[in-house]
N, CA, C and O of each residue as an XYZ file, in Angstrom:
904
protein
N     102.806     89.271     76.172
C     102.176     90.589     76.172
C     101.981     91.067     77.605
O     101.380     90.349     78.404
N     102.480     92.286     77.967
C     102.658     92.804     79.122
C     101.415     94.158     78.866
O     101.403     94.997     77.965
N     100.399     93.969     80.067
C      99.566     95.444     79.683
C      99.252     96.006     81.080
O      98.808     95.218     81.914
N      99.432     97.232     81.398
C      98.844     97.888     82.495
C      97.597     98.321     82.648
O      96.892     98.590     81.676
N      97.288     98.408     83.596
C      95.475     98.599     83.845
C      95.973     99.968     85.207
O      96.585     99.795     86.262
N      95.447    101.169     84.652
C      95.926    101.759     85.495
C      94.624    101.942     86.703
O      93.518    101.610     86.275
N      94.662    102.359     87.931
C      93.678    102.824     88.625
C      92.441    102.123     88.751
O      91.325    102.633     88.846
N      92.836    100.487     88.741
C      91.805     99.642     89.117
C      91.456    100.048     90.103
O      90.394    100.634     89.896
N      91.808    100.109     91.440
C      91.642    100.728     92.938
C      91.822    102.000     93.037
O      93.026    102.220     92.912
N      91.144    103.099     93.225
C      91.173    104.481     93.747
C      91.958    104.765     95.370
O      92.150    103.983     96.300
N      92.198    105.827     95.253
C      93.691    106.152     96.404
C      92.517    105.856     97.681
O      92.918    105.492     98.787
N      91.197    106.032     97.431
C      90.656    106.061     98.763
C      90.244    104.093     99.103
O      90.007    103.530    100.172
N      90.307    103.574     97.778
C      90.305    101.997     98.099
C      91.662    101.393     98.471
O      92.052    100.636     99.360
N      92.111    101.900     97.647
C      93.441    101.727     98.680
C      93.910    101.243     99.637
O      94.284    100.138    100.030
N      93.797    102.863    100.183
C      93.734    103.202    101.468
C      93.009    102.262    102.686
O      93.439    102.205    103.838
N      91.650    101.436    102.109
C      91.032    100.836    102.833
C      91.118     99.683    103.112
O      90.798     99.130    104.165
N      91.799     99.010    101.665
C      92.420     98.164    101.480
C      93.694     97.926    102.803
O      93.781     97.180    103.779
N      94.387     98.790    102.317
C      95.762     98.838    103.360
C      95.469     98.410    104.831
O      95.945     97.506    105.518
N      94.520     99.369    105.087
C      93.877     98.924    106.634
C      93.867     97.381    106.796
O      94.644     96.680    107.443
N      92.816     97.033    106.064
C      92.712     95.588    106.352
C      93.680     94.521    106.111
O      93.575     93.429    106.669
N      94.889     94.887    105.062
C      95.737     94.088    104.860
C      96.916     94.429    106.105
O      97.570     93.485    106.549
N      97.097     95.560    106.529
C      98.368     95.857    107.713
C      97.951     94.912    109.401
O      98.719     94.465    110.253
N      96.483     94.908    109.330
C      96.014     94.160    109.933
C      95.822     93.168    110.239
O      95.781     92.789    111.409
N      95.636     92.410    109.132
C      95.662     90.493    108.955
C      96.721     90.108    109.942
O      97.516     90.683    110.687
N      96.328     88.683    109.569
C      97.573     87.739    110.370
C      98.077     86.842    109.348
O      97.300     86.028    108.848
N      99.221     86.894    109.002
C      99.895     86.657    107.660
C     100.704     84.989    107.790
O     101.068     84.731    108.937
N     100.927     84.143    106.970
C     101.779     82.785    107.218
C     102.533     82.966    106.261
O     102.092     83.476    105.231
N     103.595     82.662    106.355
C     104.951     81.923    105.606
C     104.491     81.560    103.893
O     104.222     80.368    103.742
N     104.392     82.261    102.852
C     104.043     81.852    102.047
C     104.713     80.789    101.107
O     104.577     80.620     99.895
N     105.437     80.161    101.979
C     106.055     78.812    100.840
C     104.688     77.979    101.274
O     104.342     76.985    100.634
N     103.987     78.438    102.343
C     102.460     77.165    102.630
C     101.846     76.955    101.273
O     100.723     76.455    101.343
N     102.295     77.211    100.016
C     101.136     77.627     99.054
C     102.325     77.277     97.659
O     102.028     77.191     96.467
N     103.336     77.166     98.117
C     104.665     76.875     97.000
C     104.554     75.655     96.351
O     104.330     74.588     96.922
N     104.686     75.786     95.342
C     105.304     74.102     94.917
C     106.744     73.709     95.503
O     107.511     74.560     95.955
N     106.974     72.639     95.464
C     108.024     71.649     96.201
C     109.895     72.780     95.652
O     110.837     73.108     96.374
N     109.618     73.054     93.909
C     110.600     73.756     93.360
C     110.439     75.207     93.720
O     111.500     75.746     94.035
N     109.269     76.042     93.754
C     108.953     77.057     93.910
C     109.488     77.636     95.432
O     109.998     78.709     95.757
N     109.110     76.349     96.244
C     109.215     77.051     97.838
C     110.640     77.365     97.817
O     111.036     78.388     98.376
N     111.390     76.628     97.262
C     113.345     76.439     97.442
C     113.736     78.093     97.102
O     114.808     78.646     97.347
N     112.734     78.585     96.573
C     113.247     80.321     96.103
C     112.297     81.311     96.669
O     112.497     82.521     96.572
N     111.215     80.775     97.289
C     109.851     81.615     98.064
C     110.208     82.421     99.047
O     110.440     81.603     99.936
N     110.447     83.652     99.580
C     110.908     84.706    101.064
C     109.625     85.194    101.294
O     109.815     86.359    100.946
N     108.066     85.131    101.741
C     107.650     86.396    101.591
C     106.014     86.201    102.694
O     105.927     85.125    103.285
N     105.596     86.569    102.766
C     104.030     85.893    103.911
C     102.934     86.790    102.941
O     103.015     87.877    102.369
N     102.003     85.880    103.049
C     100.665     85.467    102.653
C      99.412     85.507    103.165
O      99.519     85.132    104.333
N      98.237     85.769    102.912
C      96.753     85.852    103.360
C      96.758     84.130    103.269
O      97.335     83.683    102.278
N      96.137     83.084    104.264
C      95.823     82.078    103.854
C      94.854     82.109    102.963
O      94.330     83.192    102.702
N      94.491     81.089    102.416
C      93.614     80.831    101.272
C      92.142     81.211    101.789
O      91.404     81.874    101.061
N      91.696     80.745    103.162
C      90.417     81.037    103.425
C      90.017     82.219    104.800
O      89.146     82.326    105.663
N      91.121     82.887    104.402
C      91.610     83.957    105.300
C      90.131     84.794    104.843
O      89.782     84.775    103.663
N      89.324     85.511    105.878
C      87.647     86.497    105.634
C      88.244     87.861    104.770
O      87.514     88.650    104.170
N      89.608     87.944    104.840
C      89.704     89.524    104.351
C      90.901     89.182    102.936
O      91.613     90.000    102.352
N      90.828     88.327    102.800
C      91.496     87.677    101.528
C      90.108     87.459    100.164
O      90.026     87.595     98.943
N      89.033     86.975    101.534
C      87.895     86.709    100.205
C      86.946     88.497    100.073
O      86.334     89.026     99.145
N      87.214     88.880    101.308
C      86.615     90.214    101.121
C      86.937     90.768    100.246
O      86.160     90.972     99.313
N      88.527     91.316    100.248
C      89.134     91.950     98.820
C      89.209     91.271     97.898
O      89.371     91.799     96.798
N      89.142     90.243     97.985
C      89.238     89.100     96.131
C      87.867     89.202     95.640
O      87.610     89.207     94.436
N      86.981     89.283     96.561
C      85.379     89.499     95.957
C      85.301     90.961     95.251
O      84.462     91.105     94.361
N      86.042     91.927     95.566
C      85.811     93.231     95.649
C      86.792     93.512     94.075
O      86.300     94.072     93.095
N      88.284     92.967     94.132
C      88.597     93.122     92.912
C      88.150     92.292     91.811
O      88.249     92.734     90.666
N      87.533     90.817     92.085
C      86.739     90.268     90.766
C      85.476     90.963     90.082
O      85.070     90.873     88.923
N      84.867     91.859     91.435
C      83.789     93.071     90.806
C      84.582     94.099     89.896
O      84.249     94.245     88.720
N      85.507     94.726     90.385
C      86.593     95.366     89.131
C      87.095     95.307     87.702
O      87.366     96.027     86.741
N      87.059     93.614     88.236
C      87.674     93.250     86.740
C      86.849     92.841     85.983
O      87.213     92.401     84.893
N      85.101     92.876     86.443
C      84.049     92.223     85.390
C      83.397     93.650     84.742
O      82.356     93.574     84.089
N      84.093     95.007     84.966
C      83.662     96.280     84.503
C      85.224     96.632     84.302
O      85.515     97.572     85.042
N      86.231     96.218     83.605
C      86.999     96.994     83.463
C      87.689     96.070     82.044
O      88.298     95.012     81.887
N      87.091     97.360     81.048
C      87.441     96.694     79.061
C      88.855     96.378     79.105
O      89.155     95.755     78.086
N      89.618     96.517     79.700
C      91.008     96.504     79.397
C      91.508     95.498     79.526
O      92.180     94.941     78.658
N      91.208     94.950     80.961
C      91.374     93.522     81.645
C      90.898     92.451     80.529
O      91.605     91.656     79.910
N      89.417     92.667     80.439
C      88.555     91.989     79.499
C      89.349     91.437     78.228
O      89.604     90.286     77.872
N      89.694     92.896     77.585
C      89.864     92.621     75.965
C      91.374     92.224     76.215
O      91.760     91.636     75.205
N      92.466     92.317     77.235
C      93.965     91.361     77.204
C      93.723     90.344     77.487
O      94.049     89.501     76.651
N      92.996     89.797     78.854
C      93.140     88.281     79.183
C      92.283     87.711     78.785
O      92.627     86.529     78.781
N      90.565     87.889     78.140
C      89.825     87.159     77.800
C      89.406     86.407     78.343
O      89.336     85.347     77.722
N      88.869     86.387     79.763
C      88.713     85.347     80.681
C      87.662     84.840     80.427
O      86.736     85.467     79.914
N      87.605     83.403     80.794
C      86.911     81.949     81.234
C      86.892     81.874     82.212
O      85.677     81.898     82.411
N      87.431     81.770     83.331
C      87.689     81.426     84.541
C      88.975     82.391     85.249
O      90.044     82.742     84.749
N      88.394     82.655     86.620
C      89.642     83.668     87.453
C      89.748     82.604     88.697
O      88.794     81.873     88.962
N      90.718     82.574     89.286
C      91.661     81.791     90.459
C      90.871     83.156     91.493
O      90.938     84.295     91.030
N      90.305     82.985     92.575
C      90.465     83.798     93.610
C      91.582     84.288     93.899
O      92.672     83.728     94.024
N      91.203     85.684     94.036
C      92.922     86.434     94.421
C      93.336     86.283     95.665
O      92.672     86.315     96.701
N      94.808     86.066     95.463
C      95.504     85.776     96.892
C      96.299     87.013     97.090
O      96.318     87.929     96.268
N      97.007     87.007     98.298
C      97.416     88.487     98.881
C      98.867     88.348     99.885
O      98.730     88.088    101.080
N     100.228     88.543     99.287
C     101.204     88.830     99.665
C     101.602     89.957    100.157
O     100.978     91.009    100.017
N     102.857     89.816    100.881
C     103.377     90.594    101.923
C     104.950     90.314    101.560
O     105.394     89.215    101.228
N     105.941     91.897    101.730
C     107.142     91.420    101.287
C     107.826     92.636    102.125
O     107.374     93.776    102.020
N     108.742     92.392    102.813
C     109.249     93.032    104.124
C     111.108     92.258    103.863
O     111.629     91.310    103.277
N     111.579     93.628    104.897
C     113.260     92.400    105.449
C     113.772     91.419    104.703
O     113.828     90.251    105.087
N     114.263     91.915    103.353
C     114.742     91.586    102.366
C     113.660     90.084    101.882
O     114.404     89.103    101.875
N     112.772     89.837    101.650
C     111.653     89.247    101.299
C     111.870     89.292     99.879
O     112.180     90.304     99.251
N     111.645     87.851     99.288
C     112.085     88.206     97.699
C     111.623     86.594     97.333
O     111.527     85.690     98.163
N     111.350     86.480     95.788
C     110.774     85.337     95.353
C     111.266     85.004     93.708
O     110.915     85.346     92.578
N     112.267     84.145     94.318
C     113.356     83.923     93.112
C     112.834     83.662     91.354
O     111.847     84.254     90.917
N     113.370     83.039     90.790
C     113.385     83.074     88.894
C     112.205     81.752     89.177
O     112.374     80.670     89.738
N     110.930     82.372     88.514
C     109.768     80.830     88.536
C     108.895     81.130     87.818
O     108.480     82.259     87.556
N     108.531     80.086     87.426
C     107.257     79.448     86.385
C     105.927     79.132     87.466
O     106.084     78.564     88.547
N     104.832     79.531     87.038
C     103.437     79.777     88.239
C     103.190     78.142     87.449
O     103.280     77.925     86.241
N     102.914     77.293     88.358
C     101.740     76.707     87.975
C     100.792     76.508     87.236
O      99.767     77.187     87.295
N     101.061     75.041     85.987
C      99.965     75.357     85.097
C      98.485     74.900     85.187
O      97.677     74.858     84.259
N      98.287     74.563     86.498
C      96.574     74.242     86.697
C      96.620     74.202     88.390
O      97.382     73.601     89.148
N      95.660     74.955     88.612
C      95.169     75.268     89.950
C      94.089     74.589     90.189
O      93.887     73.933     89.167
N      92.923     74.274     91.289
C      92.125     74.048     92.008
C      91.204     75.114     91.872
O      91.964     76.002     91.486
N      90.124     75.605     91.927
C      89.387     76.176     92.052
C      88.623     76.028     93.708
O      87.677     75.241     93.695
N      88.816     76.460     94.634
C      88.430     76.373     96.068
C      86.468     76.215     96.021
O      85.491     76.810     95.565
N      86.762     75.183     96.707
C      85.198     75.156     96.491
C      84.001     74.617     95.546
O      82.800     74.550     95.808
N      84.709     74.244     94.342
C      84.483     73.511     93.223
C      85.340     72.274     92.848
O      86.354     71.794     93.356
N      84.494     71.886     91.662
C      84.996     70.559     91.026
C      86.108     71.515     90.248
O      87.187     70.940     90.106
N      86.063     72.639     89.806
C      86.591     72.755     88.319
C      88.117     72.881     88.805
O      88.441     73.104     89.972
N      89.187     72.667     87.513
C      90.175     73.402     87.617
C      90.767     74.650     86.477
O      90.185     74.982     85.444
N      91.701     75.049     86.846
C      92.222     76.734     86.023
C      93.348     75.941     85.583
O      94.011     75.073     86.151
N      93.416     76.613     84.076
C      94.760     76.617     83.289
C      95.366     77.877     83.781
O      94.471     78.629     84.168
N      96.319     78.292     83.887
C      96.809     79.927     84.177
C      97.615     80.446     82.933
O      98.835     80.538     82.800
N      96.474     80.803     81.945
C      97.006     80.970     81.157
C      97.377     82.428     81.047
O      97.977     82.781     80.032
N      96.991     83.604     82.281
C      97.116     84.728     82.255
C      97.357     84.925     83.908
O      96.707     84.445     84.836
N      98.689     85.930     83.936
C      99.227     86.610     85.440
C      98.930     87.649     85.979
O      99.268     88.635     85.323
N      98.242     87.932     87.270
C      97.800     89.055     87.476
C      98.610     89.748     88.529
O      98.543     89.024     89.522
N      99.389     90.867     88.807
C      99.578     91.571     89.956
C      98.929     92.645     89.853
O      98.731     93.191     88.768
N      98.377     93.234     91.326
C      97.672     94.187     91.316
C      98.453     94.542     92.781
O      98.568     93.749     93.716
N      98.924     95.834     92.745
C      99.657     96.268     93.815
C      98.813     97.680     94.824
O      98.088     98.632     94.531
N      99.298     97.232     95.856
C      98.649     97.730     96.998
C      99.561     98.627     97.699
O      98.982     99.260     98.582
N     101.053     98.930     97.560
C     101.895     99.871     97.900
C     102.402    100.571     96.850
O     102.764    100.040     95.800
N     102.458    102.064     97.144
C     103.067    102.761     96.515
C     105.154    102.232     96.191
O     105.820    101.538     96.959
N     105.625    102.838     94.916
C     106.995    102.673     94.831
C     108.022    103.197     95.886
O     109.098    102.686     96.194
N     107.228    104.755     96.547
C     108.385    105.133     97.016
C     108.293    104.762     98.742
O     109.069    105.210     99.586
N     107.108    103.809     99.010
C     107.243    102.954    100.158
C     108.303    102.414    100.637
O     108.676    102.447    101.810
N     108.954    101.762     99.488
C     109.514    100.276     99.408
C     110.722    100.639     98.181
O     110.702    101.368     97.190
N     111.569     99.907     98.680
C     113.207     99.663     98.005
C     112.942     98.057     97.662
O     112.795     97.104     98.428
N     112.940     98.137     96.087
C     113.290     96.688     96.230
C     112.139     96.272     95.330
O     111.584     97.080     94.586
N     111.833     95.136     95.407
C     110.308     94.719     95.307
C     110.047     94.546     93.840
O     109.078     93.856     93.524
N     110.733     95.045     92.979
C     110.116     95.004     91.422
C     109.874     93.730     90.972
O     110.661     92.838     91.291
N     108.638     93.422     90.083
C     108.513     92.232     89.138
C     109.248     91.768     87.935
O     108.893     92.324     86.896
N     109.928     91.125     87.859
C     111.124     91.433     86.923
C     110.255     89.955     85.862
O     110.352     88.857     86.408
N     109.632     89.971     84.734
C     108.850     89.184     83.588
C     110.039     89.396     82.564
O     110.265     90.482     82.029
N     110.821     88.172     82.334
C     111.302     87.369     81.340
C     110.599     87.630     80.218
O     109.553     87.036     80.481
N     110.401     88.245     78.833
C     110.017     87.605     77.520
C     110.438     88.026     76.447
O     111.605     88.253     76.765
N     110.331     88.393     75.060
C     110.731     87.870     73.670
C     111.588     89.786     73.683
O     112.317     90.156     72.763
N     111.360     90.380     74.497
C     112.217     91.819     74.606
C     112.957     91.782     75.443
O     113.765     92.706     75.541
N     112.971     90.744     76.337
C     114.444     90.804     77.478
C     112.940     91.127     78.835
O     111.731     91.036     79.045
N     114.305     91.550     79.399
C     113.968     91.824     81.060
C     112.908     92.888     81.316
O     113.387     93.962     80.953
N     111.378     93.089     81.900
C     110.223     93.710     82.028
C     110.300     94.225     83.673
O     109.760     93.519     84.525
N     110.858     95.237     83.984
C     110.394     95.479     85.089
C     109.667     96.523     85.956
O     109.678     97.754     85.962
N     109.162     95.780     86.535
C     107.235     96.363     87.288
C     107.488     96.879     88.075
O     108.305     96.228     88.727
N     107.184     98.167     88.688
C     106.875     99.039     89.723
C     105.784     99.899     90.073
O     105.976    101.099     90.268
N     104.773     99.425     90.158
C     103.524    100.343     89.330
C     102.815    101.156     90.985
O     102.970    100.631     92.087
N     102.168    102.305     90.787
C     101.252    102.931     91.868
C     100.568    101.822     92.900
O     100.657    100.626     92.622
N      99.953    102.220     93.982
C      99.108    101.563     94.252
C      98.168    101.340     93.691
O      98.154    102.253     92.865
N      97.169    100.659     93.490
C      96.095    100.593     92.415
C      96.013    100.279     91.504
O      94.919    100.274     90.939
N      97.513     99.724     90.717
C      97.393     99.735     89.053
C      97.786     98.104     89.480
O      98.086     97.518     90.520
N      97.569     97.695     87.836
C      97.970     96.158     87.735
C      98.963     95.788     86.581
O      99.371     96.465     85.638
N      99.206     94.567     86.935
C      99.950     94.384     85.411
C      99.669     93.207     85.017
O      99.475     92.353     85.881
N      99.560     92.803     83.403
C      98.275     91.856     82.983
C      99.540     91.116     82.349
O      99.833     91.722     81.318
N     100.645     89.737     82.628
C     101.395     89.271     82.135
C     100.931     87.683     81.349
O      99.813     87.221     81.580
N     101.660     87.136     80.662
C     101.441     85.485     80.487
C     102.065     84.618     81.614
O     103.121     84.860     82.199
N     101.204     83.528     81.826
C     101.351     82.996     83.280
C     102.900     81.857     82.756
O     103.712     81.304     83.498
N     102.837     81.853     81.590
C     104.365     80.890     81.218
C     105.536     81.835     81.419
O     106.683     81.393     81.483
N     105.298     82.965     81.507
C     106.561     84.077     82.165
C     107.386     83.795     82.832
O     107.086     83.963     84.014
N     108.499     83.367     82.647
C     109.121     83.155     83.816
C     109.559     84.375     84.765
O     109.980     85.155     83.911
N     109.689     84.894     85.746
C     109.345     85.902     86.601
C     109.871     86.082     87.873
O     109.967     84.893     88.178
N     110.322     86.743     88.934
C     110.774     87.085     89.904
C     110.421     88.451     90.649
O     110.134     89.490     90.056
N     110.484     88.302     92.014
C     110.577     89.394     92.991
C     111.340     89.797     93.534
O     111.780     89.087     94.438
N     111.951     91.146     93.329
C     113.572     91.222     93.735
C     113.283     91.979     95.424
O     112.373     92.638     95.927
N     114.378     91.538     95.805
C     114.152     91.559     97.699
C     113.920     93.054     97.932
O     114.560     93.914     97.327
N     112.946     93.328     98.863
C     112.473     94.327     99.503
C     113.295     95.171    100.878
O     113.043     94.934    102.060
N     114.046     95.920    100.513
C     115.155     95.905    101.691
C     114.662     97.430    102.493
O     115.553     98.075    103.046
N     113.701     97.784    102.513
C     113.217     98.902    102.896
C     111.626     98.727    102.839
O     111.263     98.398    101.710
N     110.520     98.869    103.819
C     109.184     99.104    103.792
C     108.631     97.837    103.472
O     109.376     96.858    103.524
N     107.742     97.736    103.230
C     106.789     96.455    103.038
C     106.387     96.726    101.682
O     106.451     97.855    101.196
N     105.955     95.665    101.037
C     105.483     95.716     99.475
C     104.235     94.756     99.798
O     104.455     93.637    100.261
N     102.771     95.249     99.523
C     101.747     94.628     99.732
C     101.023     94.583     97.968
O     100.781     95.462     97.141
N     100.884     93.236     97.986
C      99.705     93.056     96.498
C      99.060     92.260     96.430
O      99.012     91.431     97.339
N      98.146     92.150     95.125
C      97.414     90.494     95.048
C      97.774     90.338     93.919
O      98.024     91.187     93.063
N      97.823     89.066     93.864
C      98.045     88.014     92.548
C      96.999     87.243     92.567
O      96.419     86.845     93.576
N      96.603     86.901     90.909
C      95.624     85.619     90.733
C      95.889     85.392     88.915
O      96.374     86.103     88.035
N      95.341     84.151     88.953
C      95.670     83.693     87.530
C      94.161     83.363     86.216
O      93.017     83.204     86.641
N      94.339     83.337     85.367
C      92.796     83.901     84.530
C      93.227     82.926     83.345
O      94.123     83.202     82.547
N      92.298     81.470     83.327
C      92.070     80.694     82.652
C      91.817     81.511     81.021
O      90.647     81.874     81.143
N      92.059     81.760     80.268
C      91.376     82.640     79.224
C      90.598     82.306     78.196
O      90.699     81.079     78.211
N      90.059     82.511     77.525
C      89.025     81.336     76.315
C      90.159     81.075     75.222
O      90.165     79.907     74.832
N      91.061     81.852     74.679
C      92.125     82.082     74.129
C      93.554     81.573     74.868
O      94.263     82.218     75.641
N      93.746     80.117     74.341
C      95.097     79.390     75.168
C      96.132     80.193     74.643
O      96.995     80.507     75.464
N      96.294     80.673     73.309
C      98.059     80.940     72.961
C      98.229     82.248     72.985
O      97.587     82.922     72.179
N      99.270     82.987     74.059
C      99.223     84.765     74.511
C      99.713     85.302     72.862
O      99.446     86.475     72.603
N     100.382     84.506     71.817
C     100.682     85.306     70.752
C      99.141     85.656     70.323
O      98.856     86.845     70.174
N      98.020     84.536     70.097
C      96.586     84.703     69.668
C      96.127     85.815     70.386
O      95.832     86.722     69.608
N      95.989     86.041     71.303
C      95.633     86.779     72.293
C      96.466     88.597     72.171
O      95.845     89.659     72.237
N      97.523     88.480     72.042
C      98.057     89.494     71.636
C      97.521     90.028     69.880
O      97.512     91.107     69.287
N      97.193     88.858     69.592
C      96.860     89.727     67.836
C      95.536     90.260     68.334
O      95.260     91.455     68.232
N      94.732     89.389     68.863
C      92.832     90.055     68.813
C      93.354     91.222     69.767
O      92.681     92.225     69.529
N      94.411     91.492     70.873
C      94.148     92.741     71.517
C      94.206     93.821     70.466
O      93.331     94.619     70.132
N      95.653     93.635     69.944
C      95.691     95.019     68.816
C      94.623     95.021     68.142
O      93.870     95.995     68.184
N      94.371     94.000     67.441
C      92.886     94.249     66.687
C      92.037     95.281     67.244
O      91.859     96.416     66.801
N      91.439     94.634     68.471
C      90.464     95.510     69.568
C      91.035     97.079     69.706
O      90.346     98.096     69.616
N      92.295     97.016     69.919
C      92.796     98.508     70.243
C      92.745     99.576     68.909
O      92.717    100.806     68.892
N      92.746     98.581     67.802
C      92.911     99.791     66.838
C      91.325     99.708     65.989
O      91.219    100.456     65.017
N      90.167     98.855     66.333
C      88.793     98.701     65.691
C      88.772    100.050     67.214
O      88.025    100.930     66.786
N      89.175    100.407     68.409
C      88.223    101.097     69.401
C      89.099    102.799     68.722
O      88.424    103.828     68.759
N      90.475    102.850     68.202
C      90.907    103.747     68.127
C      90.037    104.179     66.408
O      89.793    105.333     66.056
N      89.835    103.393     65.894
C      89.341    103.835     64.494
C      87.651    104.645     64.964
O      87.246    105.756     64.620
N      86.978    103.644     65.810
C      86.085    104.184     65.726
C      86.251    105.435     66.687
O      85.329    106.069     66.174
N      86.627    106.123     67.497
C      87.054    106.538     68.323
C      87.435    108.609     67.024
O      87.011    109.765     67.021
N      88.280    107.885     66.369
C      88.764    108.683     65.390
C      87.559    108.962     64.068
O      87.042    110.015     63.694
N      87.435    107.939     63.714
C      86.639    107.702     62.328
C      85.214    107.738     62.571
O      84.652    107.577     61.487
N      84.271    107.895     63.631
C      82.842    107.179     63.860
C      82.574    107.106     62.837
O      82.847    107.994     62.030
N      81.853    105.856     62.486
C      80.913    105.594     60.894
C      81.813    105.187     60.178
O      81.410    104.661     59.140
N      82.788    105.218     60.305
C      83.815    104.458     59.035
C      82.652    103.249     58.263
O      81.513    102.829     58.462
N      83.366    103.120     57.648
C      82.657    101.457     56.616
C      83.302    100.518     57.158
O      82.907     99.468     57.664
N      84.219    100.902     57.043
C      85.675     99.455     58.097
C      85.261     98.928     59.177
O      85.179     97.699     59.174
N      84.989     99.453     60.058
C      84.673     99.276     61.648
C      83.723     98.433     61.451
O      83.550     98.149     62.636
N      82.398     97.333     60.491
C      81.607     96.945     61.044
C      83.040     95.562     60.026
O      82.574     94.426     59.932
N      83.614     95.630     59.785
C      84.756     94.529     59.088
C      85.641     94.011     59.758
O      85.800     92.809     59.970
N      86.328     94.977     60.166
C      87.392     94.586     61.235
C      86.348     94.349     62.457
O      87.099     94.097     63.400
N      85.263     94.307     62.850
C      84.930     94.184     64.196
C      84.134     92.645     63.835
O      83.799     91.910     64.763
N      83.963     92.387     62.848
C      83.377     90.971     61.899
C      84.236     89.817     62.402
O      83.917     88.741     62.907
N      86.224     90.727     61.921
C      86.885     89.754     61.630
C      87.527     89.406     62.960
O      88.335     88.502     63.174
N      86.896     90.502     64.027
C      88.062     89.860     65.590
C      86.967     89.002     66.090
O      87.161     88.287     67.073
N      85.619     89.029     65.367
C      84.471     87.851     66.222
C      84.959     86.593     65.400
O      84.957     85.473     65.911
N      85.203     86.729     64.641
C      85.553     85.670     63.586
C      86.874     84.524     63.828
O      87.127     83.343     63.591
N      87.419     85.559     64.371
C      89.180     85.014     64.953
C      89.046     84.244     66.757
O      89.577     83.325     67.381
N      88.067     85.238     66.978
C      87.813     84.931     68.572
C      86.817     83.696     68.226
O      87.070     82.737     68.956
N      85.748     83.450     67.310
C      85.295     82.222     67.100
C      85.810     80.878     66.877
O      85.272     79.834     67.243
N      86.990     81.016     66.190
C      88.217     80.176     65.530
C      88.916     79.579     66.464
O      89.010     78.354     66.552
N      89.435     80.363     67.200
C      91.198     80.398     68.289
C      89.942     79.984     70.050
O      90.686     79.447     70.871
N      88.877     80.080     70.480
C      88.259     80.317     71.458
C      88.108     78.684     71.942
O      87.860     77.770     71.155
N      88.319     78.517     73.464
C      87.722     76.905     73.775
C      87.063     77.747     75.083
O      87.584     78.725     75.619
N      85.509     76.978     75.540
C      84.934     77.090     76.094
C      84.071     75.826     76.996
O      83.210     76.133     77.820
């Protein structure tokens, strides 16, 4: 299940954003690759404990704890601090599978990644190149979204970054443990959610709406590890 979140960041966060990211001092992001991953990695990176990596990762985890959309696709348990790429001079990040358990910086715990996040920081007509190209059960998915918007994928995606041969392509990625392990489960309670918010939305007071909203607590009780 592929979902967009449009206008997480406003043109003026952005914007502010941009500042601080054109600014950084960026490393070689195979530092952060797995052993298979790095063999296809082109692209530079915020280090992990980089001040303006946790500035904006603090700033979009406030985003995503007020934004229903995020909420009701990935269902999060746990979020990976967001990390922050850079993709320039044909910069590109071949056919790969993310990692299925991360570290949590700073803690004991670790993350399943059971959910993919890009959230992009350059506009399309910046940059030549650059699209997210997500593998799944419809063929080939490919991402080009505003600055500001995101795209909410399954972290078993297999996935690619096609080379940037014009402008820089700036975003963040992070991965979202979810209470809900299987994205087909996860894809049924979304529609559920989308069409209990469109009924009531349409219908207020229906009789249905306190049933169907029974049966996605019911399903989310069932399918949920915590």
């Amino acid at each position: 299940m592929l979902v967009t979140i449009s206008g997480l960041f406003s043109a003026d966060e952005v914007r502010e954003a941009r500042t601080l990211l054109e600014a950084a001092e960026w490393q070689d992001g195979r530092a952060t690759a797995g052993h298979i991953a790095a063999r296809v990695k082109a692209n530079q990176q915020l280090p992990l404990d980089h001040p303006i990596a946790k500035r904006l990762g603090d700033r979009i985890l406030d985003k995503l704890s007020r934004t229903p959309l995020f909420i009701a696709a990935a269902l999060p348990l746990r979020i990976l601090p967001p990390r922050f790429n850079r993709y320039e001079g044909g910069g590109t990040y071949g056919n790969h599978v993310d990692n299925a358990i991360f570290s949590i910086p700073g803690t004991a715990l670790r993350l399943r990644t059971d959910v993919s996040t890009t959230l992009f920081f350059s506009d399309p007509d910046e940059y030549d190149g650059g699209e997210l190209i997500v593998e799944d059960s419809y063929g080939d998915q490919r991402v080009k979204l505003p600055a500001g918007d995101a795209i909410v994928y399954p972290g078993s995606s297999l996935h690619r970054v096609t080379p940037v041969t014009r402008g820089v392509r700036y975003a963040s990625f992070f991965w979202t443990q979810s209470l809900v392990r299987s994205d087909e489960k996860r894809r049924i309670l979304f529609d559920l959610d989308c069409a209990i918010q469109q009924l009531t939305a349409d219908h207020p007071g229906h009789g249905s709406i306190d049933d169907f909203t029974g049966t996605y607590h019911n399903l989310l009780r069932l399918w949920s590890e915590t």
